[in-house]
C-alpha atoms as an extended CHARMM CRD file, in Angstrom:
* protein
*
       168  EXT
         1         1  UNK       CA              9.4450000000        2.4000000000      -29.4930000000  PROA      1               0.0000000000
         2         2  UNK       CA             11.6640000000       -0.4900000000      -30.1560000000  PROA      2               0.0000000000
         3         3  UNK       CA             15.9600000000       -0.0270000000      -29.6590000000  PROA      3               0.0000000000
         4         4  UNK       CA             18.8790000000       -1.8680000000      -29.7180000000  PROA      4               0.0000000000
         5         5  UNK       CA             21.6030000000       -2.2380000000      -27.4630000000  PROA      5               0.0000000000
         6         6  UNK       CA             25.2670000000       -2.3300000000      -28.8510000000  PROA      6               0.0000000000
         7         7  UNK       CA             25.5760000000       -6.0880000000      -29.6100000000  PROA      7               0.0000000000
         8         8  UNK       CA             22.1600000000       -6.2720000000      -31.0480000000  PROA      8               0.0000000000
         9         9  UNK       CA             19.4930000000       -7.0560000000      -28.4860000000  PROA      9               0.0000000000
        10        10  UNK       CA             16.1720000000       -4.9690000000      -28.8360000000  PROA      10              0.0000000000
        11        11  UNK       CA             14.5980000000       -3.2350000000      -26.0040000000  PROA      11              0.0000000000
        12        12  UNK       CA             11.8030000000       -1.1820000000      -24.6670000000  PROA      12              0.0000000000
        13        13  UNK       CA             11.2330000000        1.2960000000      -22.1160000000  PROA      13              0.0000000000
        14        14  UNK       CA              9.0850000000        2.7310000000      -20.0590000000  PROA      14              0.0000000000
        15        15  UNK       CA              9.1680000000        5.4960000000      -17.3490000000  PROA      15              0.0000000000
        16        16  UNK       CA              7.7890000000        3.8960000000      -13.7990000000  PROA      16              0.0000000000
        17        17  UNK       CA              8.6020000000        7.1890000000      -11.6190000000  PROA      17              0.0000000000
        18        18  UNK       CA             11.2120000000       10.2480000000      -11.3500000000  PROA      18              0.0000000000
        19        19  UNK       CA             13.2990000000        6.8450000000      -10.2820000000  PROA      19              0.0000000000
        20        20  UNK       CA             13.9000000000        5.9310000000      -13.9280000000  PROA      20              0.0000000000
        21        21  UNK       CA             12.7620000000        3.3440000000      -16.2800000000  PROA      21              0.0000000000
        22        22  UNK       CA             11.2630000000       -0.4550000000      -16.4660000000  PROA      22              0.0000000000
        23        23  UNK       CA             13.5610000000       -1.7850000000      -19.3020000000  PROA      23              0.0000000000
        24        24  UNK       CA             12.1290000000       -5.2840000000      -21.1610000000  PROA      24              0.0000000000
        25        25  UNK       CA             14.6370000000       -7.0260000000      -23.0100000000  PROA      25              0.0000000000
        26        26  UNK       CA             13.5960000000       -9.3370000000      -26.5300000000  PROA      26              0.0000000000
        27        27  UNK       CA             16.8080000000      -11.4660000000      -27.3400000000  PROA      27              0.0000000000
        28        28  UNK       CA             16.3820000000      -13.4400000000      -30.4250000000  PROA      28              0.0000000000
        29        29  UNK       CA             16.6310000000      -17.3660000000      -30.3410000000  PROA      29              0.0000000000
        30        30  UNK       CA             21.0150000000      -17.4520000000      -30.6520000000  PROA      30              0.0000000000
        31        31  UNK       CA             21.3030000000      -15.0030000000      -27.5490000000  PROA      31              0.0000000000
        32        32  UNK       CA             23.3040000000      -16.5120000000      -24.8750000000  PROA      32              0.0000000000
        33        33  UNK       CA             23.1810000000      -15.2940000000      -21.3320000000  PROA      33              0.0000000000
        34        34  UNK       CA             26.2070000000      -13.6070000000      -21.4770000000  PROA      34              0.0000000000
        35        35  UNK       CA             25.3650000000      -11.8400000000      -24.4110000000  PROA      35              0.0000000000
        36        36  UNK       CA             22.0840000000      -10.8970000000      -22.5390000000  PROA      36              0.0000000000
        37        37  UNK       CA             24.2490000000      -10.0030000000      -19.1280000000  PROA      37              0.0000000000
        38        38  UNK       CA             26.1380000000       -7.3880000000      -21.4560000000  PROA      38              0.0000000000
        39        39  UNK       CA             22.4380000000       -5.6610000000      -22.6160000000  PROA      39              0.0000000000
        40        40  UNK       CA             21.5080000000       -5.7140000000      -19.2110000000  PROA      40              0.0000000000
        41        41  UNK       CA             25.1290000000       -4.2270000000      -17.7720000000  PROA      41              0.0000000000
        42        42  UNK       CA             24.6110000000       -1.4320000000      -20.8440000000  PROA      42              0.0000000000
        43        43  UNK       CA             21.4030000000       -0.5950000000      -20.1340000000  PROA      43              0.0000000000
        44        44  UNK       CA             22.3110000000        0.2400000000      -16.4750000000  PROA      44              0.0000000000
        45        45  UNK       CA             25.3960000000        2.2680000000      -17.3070000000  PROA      45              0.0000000000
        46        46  UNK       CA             23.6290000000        4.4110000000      -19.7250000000  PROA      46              0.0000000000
        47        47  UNK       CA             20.6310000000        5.1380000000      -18.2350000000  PROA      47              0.0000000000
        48        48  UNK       CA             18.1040000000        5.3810000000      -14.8990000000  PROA      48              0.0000000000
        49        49  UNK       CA             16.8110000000        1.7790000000      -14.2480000000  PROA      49              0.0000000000
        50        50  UNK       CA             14.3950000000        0.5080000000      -12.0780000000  PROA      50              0.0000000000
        51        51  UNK       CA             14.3080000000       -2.8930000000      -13.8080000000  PROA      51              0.0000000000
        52        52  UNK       CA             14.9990000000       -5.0220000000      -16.5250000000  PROA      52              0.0000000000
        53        53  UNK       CA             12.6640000000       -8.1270000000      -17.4840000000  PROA      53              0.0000000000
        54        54  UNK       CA             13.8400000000      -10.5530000000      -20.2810000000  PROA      54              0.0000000000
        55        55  UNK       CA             10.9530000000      -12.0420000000      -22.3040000000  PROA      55              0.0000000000
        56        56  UNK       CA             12.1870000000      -14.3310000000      -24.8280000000  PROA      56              0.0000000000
        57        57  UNK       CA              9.7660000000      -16.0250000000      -27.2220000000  PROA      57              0.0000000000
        58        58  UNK       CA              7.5720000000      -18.7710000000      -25.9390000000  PROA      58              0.0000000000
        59        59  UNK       CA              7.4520000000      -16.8040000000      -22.7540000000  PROA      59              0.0000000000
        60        60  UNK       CA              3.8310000000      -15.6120000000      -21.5150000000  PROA      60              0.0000000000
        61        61  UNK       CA              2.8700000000      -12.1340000000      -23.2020000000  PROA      61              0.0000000000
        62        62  UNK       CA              0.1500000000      -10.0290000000      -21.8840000000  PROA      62              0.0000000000
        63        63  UNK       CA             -3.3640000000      -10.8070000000      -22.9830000000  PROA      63              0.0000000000
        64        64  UNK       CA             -4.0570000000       -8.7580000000      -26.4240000000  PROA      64              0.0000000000
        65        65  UNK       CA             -6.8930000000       -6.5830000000      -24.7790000000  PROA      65              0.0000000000
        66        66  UNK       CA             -3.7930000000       -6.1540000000      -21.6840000000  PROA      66              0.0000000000
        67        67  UNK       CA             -1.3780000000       -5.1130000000      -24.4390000000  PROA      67              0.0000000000
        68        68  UNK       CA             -3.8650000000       -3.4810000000      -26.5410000000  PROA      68              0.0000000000
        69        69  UNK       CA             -4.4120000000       -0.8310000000      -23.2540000000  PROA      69              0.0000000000
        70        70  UNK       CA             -0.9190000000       -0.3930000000      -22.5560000000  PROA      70              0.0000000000
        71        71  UNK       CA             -0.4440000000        0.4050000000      -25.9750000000  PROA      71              0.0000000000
        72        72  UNK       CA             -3.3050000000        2.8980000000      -25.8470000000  PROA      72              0.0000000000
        73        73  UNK       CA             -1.7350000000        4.5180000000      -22.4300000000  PROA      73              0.0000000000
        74        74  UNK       CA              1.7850000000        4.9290000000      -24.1600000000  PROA      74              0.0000000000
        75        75  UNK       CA              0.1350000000        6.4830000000      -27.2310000000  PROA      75              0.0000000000
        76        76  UNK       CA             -1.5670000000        9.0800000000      -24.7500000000  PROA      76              0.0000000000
        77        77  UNK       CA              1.9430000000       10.2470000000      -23.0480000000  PROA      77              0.0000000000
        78        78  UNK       CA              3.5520000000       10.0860000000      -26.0690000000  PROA      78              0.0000000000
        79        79  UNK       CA              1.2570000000       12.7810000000      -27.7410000000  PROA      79              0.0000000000
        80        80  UNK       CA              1.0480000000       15.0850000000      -24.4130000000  PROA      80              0.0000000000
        81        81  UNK       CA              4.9920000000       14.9830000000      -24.4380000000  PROA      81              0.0000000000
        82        82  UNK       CA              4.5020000000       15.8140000000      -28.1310000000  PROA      82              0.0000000000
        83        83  UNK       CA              2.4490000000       18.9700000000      -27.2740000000  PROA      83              0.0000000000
        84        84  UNK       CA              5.1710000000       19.5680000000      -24.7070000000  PROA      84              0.0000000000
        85        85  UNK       CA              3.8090000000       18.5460000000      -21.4800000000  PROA      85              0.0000000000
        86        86  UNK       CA              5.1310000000       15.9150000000      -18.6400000000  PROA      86              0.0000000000
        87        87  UNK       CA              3.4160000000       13.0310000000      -18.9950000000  PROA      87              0.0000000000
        88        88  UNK       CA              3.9310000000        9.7910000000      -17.0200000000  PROA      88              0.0000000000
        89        89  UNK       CA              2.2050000000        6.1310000000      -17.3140000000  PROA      89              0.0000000000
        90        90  UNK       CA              1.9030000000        4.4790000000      -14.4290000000  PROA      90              0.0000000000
        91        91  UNK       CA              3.9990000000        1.0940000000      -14.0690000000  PROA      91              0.0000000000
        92        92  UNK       CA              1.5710000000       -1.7280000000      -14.5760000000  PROA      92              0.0000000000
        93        93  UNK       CA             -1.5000000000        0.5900000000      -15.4480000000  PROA      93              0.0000000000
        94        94  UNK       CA             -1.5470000000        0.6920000000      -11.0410000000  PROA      94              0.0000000000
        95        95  UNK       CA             -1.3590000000        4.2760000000       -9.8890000000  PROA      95              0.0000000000
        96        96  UNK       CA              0.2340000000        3.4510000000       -6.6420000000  PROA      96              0.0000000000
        97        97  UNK       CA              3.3320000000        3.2420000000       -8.1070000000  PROA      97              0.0000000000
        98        98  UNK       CA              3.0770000000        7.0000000000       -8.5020000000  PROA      98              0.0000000000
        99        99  UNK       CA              1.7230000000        7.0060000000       -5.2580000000  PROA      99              0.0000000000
       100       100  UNK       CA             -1.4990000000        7.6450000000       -6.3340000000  PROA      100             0.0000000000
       101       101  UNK       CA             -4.9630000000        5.8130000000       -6.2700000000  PROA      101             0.0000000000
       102       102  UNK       CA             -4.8720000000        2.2460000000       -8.3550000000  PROA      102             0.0000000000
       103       103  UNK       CA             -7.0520000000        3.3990000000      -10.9270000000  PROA      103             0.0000000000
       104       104  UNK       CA             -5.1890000000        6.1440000000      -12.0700000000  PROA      104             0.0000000000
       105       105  UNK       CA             -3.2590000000        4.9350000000      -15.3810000000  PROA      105             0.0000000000
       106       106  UNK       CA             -1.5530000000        8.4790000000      -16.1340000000  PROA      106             0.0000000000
       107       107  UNK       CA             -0.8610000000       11.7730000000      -15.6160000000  PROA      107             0.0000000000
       108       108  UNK       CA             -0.5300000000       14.7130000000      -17.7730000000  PROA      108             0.0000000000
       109       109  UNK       CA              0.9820000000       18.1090000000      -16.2590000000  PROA      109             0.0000000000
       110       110  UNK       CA              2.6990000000       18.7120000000      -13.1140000000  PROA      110             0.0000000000
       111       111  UNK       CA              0.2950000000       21.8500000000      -12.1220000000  PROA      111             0.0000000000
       112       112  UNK       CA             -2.5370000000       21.0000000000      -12.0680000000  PROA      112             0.0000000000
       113       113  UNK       CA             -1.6750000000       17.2980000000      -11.7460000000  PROA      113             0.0000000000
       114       114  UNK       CA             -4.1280000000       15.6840000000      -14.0610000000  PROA      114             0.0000000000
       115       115  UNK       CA             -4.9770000000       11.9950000000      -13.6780000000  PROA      115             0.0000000000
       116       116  UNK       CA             -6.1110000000        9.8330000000      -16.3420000000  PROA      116             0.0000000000
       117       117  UNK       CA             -7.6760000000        6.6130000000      -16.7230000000  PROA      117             0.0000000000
       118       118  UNK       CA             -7.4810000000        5.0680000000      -20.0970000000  PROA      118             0.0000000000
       119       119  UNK       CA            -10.3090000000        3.0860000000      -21.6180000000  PROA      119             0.0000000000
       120       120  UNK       CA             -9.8020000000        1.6680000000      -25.2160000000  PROA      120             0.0000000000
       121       121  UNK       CA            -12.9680000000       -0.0300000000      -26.5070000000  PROA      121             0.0000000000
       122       122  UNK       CA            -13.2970000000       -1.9930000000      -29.9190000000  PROA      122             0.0000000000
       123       123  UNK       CA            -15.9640000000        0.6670000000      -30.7400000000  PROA      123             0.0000000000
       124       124  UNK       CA            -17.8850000000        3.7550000000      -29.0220000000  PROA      124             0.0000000000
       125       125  UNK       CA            -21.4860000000        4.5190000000      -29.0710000000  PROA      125             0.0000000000
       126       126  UNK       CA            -22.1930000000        6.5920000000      -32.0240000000  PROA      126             0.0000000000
       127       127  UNK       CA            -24.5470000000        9.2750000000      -30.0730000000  PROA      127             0.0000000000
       128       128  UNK       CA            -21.2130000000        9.8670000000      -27.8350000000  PROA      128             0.0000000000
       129       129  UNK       CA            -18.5420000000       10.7290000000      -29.9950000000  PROA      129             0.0000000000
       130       130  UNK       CA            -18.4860000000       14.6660000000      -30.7410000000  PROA      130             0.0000000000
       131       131  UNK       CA            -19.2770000000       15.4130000000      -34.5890000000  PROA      131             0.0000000000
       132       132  UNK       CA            -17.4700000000       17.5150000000      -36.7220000000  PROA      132             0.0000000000
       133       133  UNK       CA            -19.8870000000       20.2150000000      -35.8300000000  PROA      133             0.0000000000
       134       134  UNK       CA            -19.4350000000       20.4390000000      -32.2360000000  PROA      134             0.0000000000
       135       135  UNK       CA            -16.0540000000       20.2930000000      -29.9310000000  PROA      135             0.0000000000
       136       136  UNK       CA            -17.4330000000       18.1830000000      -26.7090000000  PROA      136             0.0000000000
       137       137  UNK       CA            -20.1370000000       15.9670000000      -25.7380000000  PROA      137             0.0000000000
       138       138  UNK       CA            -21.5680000000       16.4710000000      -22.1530000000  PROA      138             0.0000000000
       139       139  UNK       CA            -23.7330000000       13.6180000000      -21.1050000000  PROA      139             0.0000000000
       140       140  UNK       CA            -25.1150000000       11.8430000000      -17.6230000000  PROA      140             0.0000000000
       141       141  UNK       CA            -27.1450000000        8.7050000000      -17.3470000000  PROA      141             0.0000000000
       142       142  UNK       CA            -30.3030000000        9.2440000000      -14.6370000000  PROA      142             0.0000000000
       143       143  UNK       CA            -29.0760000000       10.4420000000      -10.9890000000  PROA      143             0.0000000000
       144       144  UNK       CA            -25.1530000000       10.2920000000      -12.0550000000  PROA      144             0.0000000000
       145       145  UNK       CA            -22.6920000000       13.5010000000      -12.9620000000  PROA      145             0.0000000000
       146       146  UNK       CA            -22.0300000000       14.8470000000      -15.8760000000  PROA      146             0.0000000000
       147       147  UNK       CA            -19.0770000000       14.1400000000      -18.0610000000  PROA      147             0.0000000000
       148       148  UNK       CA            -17.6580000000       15.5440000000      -21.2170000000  PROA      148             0.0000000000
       149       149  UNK       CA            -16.4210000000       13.6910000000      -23.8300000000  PROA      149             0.0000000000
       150       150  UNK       CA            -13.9070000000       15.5230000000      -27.0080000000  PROA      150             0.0000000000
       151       151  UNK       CA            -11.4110000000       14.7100000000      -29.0610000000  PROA      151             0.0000000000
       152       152  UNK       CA             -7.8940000000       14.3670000000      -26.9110000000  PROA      152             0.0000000000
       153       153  UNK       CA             -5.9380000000       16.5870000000      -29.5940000000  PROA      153             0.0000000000
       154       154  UNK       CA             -8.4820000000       19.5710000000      -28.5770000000  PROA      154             0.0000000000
       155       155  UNK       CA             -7.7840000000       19.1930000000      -25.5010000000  PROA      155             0.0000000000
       156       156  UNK       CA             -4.2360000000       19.2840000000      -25.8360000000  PROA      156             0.0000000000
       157       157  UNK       CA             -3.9170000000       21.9950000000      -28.3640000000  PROA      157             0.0000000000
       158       158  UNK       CA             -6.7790000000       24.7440000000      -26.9020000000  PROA      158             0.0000000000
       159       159  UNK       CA             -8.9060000000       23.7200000000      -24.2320000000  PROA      159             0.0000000000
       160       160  UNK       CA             -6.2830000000       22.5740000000      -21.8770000000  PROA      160             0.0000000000
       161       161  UNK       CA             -3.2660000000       24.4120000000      -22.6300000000  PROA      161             0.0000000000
       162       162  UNK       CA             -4.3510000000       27.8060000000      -22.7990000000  PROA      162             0.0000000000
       163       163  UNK       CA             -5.1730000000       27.1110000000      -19.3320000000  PROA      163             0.0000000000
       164       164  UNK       CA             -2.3350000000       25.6440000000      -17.7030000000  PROA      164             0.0000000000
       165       165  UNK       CA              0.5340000000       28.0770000000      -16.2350000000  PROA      165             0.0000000000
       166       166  UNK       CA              3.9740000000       27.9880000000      -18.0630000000  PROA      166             0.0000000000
       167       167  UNK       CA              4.6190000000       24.5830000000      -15.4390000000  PROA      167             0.0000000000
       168       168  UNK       CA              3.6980000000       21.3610000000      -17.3550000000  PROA      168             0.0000000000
């Protein structure tokens, strides 16, 4: 979610560990450095920082497919904060910055720990996607292990919550 500092630059965050926050900075065009020195000096005097990037336009963006999975991983840990669980995304989609294995985009919980890797795809094969009819898909290709596939809000709501202890 987009804010503002006090004289008017916007900002977004994003929590990297139990450190604090990444912070990325968006002056517009007429921002002068100082102006950008006094976001920065706020933004460190009100809250946990771990660091502060300042992208101004023209600068190099993320790829869309990049910023179209970091948008996905925020959505995720938005909604299991929502439903009242910690939730953490890792900085840079690497889980090693929350000392975990690279691959690991997320976690959800604190007991059990449960790590997440995101995958957003333009579209999903029809035959896996759970009807209204059913709540989970459980599939396997030849010789592999069986997965289940259902609808993240289920999961939330009744599958996963009612078993998880009062510690999320």
């Amino acid at each position: 979610m987009m804010q503002e500092t006090p004289n008017g630059i916007s900002y977004e965050w994003f929590v990297t560990s139990s450190d604090g926050a990444r912070f990325i900075l968006y002056p517009n065009k007429s921002a002068t450095s100082t102006e950008i020195d006094i976001a920065k000096g706020y933004l460190w005097l009100e809250h946990d920082v771990v660091s502060i990037k300042v992208i101004r336009k023209g600068d190099k963006m993320p790829s869309p497919s990049k910023a179209k999975g970091n948008r996905f991983e925020r959505e995720i840990v938005n909604e299991a904060k929502k439903a009242g669980f910690t939730a953490v995304r890792a900085w840079g989609s690497n889980g090693q910055s929350l000392g975990l294995h690279e691959e690991v985009d997320l976690t959800i919980g604190k007991n059990p720990l449960v790590k997440i890797q995101a995958k957003c795809r333009k579209k999903l094969a029809s035959f896996l996607l759970p009807s209204e009819h059913v709540d989970a898909v459980v599939c396997k290709q030849d010789r592999g292990e069986t997965l289940i596939i259902m609808r993240f809000d289920d999961w939330l709501d009744d599958k996963f919550v009612s078993s998880m202890p009062e510690e999320r």
